[in-house]
Steps between C-alpha positions, in 0.01 A plus 500: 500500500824616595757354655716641825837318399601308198836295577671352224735236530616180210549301881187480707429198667160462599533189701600146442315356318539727143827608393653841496324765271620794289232775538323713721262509784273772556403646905167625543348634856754242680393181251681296231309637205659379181742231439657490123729626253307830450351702748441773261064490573604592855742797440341844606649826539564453833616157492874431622698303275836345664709262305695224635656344180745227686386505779243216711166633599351220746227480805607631802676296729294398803673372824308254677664538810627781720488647829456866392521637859801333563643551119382882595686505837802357356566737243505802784692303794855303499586197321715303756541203198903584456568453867704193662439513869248592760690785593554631153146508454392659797788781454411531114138594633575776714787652239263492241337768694138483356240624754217383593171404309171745615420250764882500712639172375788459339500155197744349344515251227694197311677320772623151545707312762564239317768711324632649776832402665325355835193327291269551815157654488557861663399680855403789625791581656678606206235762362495614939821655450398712238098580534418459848208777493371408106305202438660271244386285233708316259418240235630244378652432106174250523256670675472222733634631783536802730760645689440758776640699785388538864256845461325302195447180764362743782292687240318193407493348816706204411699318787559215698134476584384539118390163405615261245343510145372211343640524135858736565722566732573734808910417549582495841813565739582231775246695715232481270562873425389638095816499299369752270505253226188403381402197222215512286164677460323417813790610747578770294158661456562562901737796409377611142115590598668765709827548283303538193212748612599794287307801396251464158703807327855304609411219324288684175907621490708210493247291328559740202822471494464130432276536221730781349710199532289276299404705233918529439517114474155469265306371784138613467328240752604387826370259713565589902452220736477670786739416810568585854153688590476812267176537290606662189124522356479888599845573397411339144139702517673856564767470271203446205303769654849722464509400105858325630392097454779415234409114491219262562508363838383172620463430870553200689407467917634273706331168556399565867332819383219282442247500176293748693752793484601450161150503354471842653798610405411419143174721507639767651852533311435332163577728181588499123825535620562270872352133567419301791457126409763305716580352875898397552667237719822412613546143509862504533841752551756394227779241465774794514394542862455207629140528537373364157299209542630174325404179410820338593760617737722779429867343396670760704258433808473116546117389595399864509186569205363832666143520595205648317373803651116390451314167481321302223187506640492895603614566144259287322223653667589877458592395141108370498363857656688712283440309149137513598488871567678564165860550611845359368751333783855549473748301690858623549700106481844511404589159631360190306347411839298816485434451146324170584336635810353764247400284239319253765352721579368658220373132397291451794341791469419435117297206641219718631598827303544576159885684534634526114277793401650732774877403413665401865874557497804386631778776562854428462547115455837498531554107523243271412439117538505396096151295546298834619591695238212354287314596802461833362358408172207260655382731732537817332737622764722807346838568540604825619922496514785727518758477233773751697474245813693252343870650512624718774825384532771273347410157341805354760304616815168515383310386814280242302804303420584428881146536608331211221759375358563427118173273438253710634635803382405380180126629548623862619266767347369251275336779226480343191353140653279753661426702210346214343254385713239795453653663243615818690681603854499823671852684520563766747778569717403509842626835575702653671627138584644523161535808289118615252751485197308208261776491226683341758250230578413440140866481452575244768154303390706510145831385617525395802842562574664742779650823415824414358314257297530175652392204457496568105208291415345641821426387838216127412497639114198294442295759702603788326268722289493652169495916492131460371416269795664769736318754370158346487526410894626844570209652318192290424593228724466738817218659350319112508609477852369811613191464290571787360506373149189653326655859590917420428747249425482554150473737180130416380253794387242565849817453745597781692789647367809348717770469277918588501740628263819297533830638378616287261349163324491259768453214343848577314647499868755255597650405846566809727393735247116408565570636873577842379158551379300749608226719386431832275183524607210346693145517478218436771127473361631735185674796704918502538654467833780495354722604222891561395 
């Protein structure tokens, strides 16, 4: 039988557990064939030989996180994250000139107050004097918040009268009057289910241009957990049907969607190429904010923890429904309150359910009480984390240094305690709250340090992870999280072919030189999607 491709390489890496290979692997109708020294059985005349002598051939990287609509919209509309003031941002916006998306809004992306000049959250009377006739709709760098002008409030319907929401925040004037800032999910679903009805073709477009994106980077799965109202299922489903589905896509609904929807969602959307196994929470904002739900008080606040935007005993029992039906849970918990919240209640549920076979998560863990880490291992809990989430901005004002303080910032991102307790994490990078690039997560899960290379031994060195450990949780580690594993993750003969051609030797990469990675070519279930 003949092969499609033969790649030859003296560095591939199959996956952790077996060491780097000299030889060849041979591609046949989208399948790992052959794996050996000599694929010469497999050679045909029309076999393609390519031959990547110094070069790593490894699984595809798979992000276990990202908002793909939102990555999608950001990389057409403005990036407001170099701006210092209200102002500034709101006059950025309207130089920047882009128009509208099919729909009439205008979106922005990437903001913070908390490093601008006035360090107050931001009204609508700033974007008024620029766009009082085009609805507005601007994220933040976190994607916790939104900020809006006046025509988005009256196209929504959202004003004095609009009542409170239980887990968020409507911010009001002295009158009670919308602000046009808006805090988490449930308040800011209010404007999004209208701000983010676009056409199927509109998003088929920009969605593309995301996966283009991936395919530069070597990312050949994706998992979208799907945010702020927009189904994604049909946009997933045409793209196929138009021979343009670069990756392998795993959906996640939201929690409230119910086990119901989901299970029909499955049937009707499932394919070789997009899944449908998971339901995600919110259980907290994150410490940056202010809204991250902690154990003990924030240093910065005195007596102020946060709150937990749902309760034990309505997240053990939807836990319960959803394990029963088949489906994973994931919790977003950055703070180690949420963490514990999470892992409560994953272990009351494992008291009338059996939960380790369908691999619950925790996203983020950014802090984390030292006792609950072993949490993870007992109840078969998984780690999903974000390497690129740990630095963005100098070690002296860091935020986690005012907001924890020195003690508990010892269990910040806590990978390699993590690591250990089932034997693998998810990496991803949350996207477009940080950029899809994973040489820069598996570089900062490698060193730990900022950009200029502080602290030298790296930020908690204890917790950092070796470049095979990186690129096991990038590959096979999101694979196990997705339970995706019997199709990628690794180089084994029956896999689909989901592999990358790195530049250079990576494992011969040292410091900053492992961020300049980047792929020669890319492979998705044995056809390229990419090549230099």
């Amino acid at each position: 039988m003949n092969a499609d491709y033969i790649i030859k390489s003296d560095n591939i890496f199959i996956s952790s557990h077996r060491p780097c290979y000299d030889g060849q692997i041979a591609i046949k109708d989208g399948k790992i064939c052959f794996l050996g020294k000599n694929a010469i059985e497999w050679k045909g005349t029309d076999t393609k030989e390519l031959d990547y002598k110094g070069k790593t051939v490894c699984p595809g990287f798979i992000d276990s996180h990202t908002h793909v609509l939102l990555a999608a919209l950001q990389g057409v509309y403005t990036n407001l994250n170099d701006c210092q003031s209200e102002e500034d941002t709101a006059r950025k916006l309207y130089e920047d000139g882009r128009n509208p998306a099919d729909n009439g809004w205008i979106f922005g992306f990437g903001w913070t107050y908390h490093q601008w000049s006035e360090k107050t959250p931001p009204t609508k009377n700033s974007l008024d004097k620029f766009f009082k006739d085009t609805p507005v709709a601007l994220l933040n760098e976190e994607l916790h918040s939104l900020w809006v002008n006046s025509k988005a409030l009256e196209i929504c319907g959202i004003n004095r009268d609009t009542p409170d929401v239980a887990s968020g925040k409507i911010e009001r004037d002295k009158e009670g009057n919308p602000t046009g800032y808006l805090l988490e999910f449930e308040a800011m679903k209010k404007v999004t289910k209208k701000a983010f009805d676009f056409g199927l073709d509109y998003l088929v477009d920009i969605t593309k241009g995301f996966l283009t994106k991936c395919s530069e980077f070597g990312i050949t799965g994706v998992s979208d957990i799907q945010y702020l109202c927009t189904d994604m299922a049909p946009v997933y489903k045409e793209l196929e049907r138009r021979g343009c589905l670069s990756a392998k896509i795993n959906l996640s609904y939201p929690l409230t969607s119910g086990v119901e929807l989901i299970k029909e969602q499955k049937e009707k959307y499932t394919t070789d190429l997009i899944s449908i196994n998971s339901l995600k929470a919110f259980l907290d904002g994150t410490p940056a904010c202010g809204n991250g739900y902690l154990l003990d008080p924030y240093c910065n606040i005195p007596g102020f923890c946060s709150e937990p935007l749902l309760s034990l005993d309505y997240l053990t029992e939807e836990i319960i429904k959803a394990t029963k039906a088949g489906f994973q849970v994931r919790f977003h918990a950055c703070g180690d309150g949420a963490v514990r919240l999470a892992l409560d209640a994953y272990e009351a549920a494992a008291k009338v359910a059996d939960i380790k076979e369908l691999r619950h998560t925790v996203e983020h863990i950014e802090v984390i009480a030292e006792n609950d880490i072993k949490r993870f291992g007992e109840l078969g809990v998984i780690p999903s984390v974000q390497p690129e989430h740990m630095f963005w901005s100098d070690l002296e004002s860091h935020p986690f240094i005012e907001i924890l303080g020195a003690d508990r910032c010892r269990f910040t991102w806590p990978f390699q305690s993590l690591l250990k307790q089932n034997g693998y994490c998810g990496f991803g990078t949350d996207c477009p709250v940080v950029a899809l690039n994973p040489y820069e997560g598996i570089h900062r899960a490698v060193y730990r340090q900022l950009n200029n290379g502080l602290p030298s031994a790296g930020w908690n060195p204890e917790q950092r992870l070796s470049l095979v450990e990186a690129i096991h949780c990038y590959t096979m580690g999101s694979a196990m999280v997705l339970h995706l594993e019997e199709k990628c993750g690794s180089l084994d003969c029956g896999k689909s072919a989901d592999l990358v051609v790195l530049n250079r030797n990576i494992f011969e990469c040292q410091g900053k030189e492992l961020k300049k990675t980047r792929p020669l070519l890319t492979m998705v279930d044995g056809k390229i999607i990419f090549k230099v």
